[in-house]
N, C-alpha and C positions, 0 to 999 in steps of 0.2 A: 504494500500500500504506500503510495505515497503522501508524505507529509505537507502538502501545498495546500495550500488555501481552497476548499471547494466554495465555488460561483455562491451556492444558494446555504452558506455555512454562514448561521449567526458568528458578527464579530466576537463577541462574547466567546465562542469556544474556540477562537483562533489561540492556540496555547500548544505547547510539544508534550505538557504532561498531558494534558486530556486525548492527544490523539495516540500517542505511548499506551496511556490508560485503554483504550479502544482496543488496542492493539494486543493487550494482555488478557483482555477477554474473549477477542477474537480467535487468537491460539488456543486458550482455554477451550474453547466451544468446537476445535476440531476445522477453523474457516482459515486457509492460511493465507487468501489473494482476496478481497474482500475491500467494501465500498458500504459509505454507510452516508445517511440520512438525519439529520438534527433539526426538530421541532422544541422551539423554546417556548416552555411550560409557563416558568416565572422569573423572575428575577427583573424584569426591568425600572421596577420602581426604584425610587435609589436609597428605598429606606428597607426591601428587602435583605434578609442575610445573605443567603446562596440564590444563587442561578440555579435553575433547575431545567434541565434537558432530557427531552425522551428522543434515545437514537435507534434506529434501526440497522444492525450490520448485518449485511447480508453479502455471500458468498460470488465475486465478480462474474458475469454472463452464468448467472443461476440463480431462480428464482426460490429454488426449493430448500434452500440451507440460507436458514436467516434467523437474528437472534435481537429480541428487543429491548434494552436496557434504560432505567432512568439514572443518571447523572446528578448530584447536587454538590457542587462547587464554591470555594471562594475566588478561586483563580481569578482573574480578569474584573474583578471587584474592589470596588473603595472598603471594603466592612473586615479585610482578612486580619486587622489588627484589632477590632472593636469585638470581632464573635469569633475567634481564633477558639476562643475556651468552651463555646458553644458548638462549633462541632466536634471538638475534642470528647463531648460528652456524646454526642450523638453517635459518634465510631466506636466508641465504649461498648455502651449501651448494643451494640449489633455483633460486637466480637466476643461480650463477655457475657453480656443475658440474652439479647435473642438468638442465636447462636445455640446456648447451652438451651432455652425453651426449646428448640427446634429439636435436640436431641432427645429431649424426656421425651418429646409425641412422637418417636418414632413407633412407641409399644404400642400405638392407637390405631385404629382403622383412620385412611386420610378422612371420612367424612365425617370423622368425632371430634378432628384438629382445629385449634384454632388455628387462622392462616397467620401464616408470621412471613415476613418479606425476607427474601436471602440476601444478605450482605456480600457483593462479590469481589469488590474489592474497594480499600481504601487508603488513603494515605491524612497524617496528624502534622506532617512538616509543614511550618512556615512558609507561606508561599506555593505551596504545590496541596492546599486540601484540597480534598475528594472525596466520595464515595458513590461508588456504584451499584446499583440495585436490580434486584428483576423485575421487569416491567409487567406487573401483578394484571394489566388489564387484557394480555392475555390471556388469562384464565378466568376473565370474566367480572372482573371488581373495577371497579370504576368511583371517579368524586361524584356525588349526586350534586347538583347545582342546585338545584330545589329544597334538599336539604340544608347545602349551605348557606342560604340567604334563607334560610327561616323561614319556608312556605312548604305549609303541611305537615311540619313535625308532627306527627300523630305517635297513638299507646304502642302502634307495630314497631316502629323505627326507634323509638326509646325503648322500649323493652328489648329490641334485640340488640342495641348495643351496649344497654348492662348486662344481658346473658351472656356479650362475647369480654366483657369487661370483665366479668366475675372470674369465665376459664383465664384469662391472663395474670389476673390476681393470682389466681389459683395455682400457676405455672411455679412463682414465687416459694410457695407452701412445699409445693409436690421438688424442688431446687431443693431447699433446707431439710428435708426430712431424709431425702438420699443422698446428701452432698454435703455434709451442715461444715464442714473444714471450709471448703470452697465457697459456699454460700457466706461464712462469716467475711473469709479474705476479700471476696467481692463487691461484699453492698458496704462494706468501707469506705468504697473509691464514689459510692454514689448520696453524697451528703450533698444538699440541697446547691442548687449552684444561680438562681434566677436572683432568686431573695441577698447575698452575701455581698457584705460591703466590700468586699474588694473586684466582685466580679463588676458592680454596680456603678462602682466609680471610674471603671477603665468604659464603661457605656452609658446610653441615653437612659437605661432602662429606668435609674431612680427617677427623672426629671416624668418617663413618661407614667409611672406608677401613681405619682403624687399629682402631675396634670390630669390624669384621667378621675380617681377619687374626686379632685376637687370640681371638675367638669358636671363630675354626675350630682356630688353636694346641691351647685348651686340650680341642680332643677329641682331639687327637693322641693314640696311643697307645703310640708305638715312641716313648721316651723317647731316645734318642740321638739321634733324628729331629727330637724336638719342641726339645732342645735346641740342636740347629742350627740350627733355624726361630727362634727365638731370636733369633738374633744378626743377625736377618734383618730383626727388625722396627722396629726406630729408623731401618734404611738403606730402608723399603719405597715410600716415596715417591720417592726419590732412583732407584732402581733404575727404577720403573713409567717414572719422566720417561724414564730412559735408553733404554730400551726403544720408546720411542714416538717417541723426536727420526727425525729424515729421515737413513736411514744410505744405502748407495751403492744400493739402487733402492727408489722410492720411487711411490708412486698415493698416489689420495685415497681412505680407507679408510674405513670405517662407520666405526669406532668403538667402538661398541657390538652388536656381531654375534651377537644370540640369537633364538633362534626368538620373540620377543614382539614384535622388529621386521620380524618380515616375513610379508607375503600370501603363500598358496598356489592355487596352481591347480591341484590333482594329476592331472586327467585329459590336461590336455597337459602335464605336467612342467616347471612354471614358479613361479619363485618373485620377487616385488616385493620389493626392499628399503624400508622407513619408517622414520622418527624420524633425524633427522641434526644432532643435536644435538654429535653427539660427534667430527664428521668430522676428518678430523685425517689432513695429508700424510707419510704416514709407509711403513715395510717392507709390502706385500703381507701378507705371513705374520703381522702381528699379529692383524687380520683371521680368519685361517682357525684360531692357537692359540687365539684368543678362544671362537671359537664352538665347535671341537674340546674344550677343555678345560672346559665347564663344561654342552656338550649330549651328555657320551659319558663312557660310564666307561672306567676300562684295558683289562677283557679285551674290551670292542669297539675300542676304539685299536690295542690288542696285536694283534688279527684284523685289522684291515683297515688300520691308518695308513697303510701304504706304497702301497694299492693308492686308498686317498680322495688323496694328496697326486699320485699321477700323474690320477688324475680330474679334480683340480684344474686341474696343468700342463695336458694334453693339451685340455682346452674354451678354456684361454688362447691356446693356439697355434693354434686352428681356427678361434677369434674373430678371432683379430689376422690371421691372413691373408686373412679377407672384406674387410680393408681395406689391402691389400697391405703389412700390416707382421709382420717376418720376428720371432717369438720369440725367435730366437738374437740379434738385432740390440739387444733391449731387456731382458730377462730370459732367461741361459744356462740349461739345467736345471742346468748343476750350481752354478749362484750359487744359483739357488734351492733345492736341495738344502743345500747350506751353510747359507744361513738356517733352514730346516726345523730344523737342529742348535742354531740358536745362539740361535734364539725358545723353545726349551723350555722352560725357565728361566718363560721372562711365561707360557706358559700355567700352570703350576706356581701362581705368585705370583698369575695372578688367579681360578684355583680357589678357591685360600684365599681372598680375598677377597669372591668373587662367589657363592661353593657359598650362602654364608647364603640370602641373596633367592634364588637359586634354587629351591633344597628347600623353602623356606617359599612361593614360586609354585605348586609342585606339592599344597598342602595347603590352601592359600587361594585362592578365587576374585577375590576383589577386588584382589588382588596381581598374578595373572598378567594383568588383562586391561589394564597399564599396562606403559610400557616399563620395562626396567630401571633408567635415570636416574631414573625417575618417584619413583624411594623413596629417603628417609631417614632409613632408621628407626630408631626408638631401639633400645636395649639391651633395654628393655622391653619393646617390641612384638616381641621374639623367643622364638616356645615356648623353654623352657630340655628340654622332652623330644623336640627334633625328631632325631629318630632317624636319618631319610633324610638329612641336615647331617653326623652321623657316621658313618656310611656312608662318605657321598661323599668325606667329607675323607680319611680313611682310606685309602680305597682309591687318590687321587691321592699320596697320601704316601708309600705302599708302593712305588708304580709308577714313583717319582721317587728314589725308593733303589735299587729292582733297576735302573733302567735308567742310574742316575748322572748324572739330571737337579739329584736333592739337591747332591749334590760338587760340581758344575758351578759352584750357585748359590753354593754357599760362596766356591770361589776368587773369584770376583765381588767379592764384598763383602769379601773380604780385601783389593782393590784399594785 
């Protein structure tokens, strides 16, 4: 293959490592004269992390040997010194836990597995990050768009992404009970990295943390309400950390749990988790208030919480005994009930923080088709008339008054 510049090649992937990279999976896959194809996914905003590319190689005057890969890069980007540490985590996260998840379901029939994305290769050097994936929509998973812009979130689509949420938990449990050497050595390396002052101050992220709380503050409209929130926001970092440290049961958790990281398969009721930027050994349940609290409003919370949170339990407990480990032995329901209680608070706290990018996902195409982490956005890049922002805020605000989520978080921060 030659290394020259092809006509209809984003300048973005003009680089010798990504065409080297190409080339190492190209041999890999048995293609050794081969010509490839690059559709640029995301990256063009300039406040995303990585570029992200879906390429096609296929095997030169032969249609039949061809292999499709997704790409996500800092190469060719102004960000390689601001999220350097960010995809340090996310190459982690692929070589040392999904990776090792991919080998516990090997004992499983494939249609019992959860789908886990293969990592095929990567590189952590300065200047030359990478990682390369298999392009999952060969087999049929795909972003729902629909989904991502909050139209029709219905009980099918939440409930089957806490059933595939729960087997990944689960993976965690099923890791520590046959591994527990490896499993301690490992989730060592994965203490929280979004929230920590040093990761915070080498990036936007403090400035977009505390703009966005106070974005959503000032559409509060229950003035007793907004004045408690108030008192909230000097301690909002402090708090987020506490919430995410490793409290008495702990998996390795996305992170960042919104419908923009993850594939759908809906005819057989499966869902891929991506982007693992944000992994972090932490409660089960931050995980499920993450994703609850910013892809659901109250009166669908109101209607179904308790019957989504046994959904949840119940696929944990049916998972973990395919590998003969007892739920009551690792996670009690009523520990996890208790957590249910005592995580309301973070999903509360990252409403406010996260409704912005969200609502503004829902209105902008070039927003939703990047992950969450992907943005940093100014103050300015946010409509000042997003309507569906006050909405949302509102409605979590009310729902955390009637149900004494608010009080809760006070006494907290009175500590």
């Amino acid at each position: 293959m030659s290394l020259d510049v092809h006509l209809d090649e984003p300048d973005d992937f003009n680089s010798i490592e990504l065409h080297n990279s190409l080339q190492t999976i190209a041999l890999a896959k048995g293609i050794q004269d081969f010509e490839y194809n690059v559709d640029c996914i995301s990256g063009k905003r300039a406040n995303y992390i990585a570029n992200v590319f879906r390429v096609e190689i296929s095997e030169r005057d032969s249609k039949e040997h061809n292999y499709s890969v997704i790409i996500k890069t800092l190469v060719n980007t102004e960000r390689q010194v601001l999220y350097h540490k960010l995809h340090e985590r996310e190459v982690l996260a692929y070589n040392k836990v999904i990776s090792k998840f991919k080998d516990i379901q090997n004992v499983l029939y494939e249609h019992e597995r959860l789908e886990l994305t293969e990592c095929l290769h990567s590189n952590t050097e300065n200047s030359r990050e990478i990682i390369i994936l298999e392009d999952l929509t060969t087999k049929g998973y795909n972003v729902d768009e629909k989904l991502a812009k909050y139209e029709n979130l219905g009980i099918k689509e939440i409930s089957t992404v806490l059933a595939e949420l729960a087997k990944f938990h689960a993976l965690s449990f099923v890791f520590q009970f046959k591994d527990p050497v490896v499993f301690k050595e490992i989730n060592i390396e994965f203490h929280d990295l979004l929230y920590q002052n040093n990761f915070l101050n080498r990036t936007k992220l403090r400035d977009y943390f505390f703009e966005s709380f106070e974005m959503s503050l000032k559409l509060v409209t229950d003035e007793d309400a907004r004045e408690k929130l108030e008192t909230v926001k000097s301690k909002l970092l402090q708090l987020l950390q506490m919430y995410v440290k490793p409290s008495k049961t702990n998996v390795f958790c996305h992170g960042d749990c919104w419908v923009n990281n993850m594939l759908f398969k809906h005819e057989a009721g499966k869902v891929c988790f991506i982007d693992f930027q944000a992994m972090r050994y932490a409660n089960p349940v931050t995980d499920i208030m993450y994703f609850l609290f910013i892809s659901t409003d109250s009166e669908f919370r109101s209607e179904h919480f308790d019957l989504l949170t046994t959904i949840y339990y119940d696929n944990l407990k049916v998972f973990l005994n395919k590998f003969d480990v007892k739920a009551d032995d690792v996670y009690k329901r009523e520990d996890f009930n208790a957590d249910i209680e005592e995580f309301k608070p973070y999903g509360l706290l990252i409403a406010m923080v996260e409704l912005r990018i969200v609502t503004m996902a829902a209105e902008d195409e070039s927003i939703f088709k990047g992950s969450r982490l992907d943005l940093s956005i100014e103050p300015t890049d946010a409509p000042e008339d997003n309507e569906l922002h006050k909405i949302r805020v509102n409605d979590v605000v009310k729902e955390a008054v009637d149900n004494g989520v608010l009080d809760k978080l006070m006494e907290i921060v009175k500590i």
